[in-house]
C-alpha positions in Angstrom: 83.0 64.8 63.9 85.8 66.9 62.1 86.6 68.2 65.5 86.7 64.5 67.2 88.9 63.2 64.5 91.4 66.4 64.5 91.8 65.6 68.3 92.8 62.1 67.5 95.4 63.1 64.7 96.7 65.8 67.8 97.2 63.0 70.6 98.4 60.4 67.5 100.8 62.1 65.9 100.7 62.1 61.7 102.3 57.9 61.4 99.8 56.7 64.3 96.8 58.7 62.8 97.4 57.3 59.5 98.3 53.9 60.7 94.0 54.0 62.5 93.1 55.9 59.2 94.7 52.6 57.2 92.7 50.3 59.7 89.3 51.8 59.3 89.2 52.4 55.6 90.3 48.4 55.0 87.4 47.2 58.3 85.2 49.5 56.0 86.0 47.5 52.6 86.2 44.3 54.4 82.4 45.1 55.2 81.0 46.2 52.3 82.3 43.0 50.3 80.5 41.0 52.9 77.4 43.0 51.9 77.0 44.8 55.0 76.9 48.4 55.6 80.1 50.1 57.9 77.5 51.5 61.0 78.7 54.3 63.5 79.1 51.3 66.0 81.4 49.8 63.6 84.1 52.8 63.4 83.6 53.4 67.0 84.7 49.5 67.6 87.5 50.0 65.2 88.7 53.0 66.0 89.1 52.0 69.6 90.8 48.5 69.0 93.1 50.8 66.3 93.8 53.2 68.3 94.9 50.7 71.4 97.2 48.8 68.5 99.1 52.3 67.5 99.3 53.3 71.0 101.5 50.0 71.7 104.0 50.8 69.0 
């Protein structure tokens, strides 16, 4: 996982990574006040969407 998140930081640049960094830390929060736990599934649906948000900036 280190590896796949060092690759994203490489193609993202340091604002952009922090930017998806930002997004999935708050999705994560936003869960666990509902109760819910943050799955695998989860950060792979929010890293995606993130990712396609940064990219357009």
């Amino acid at each position: 996982m280190a590896k796949a998140v060092a690759n994203i930081h490489d193609k993202l640049g340091d604002d952009r990574f922090n930017l998806v960094a930002e997004t999935v830390m708050i999705a994560a929060k936003n869960k666990e006040e509902k109760g819910e736990k943050f799955t695998f599934e989860d950060l792979e649906k929010v890293l995606k969407k993130a990712i396609e948000m940064v990219n357009e900036i």
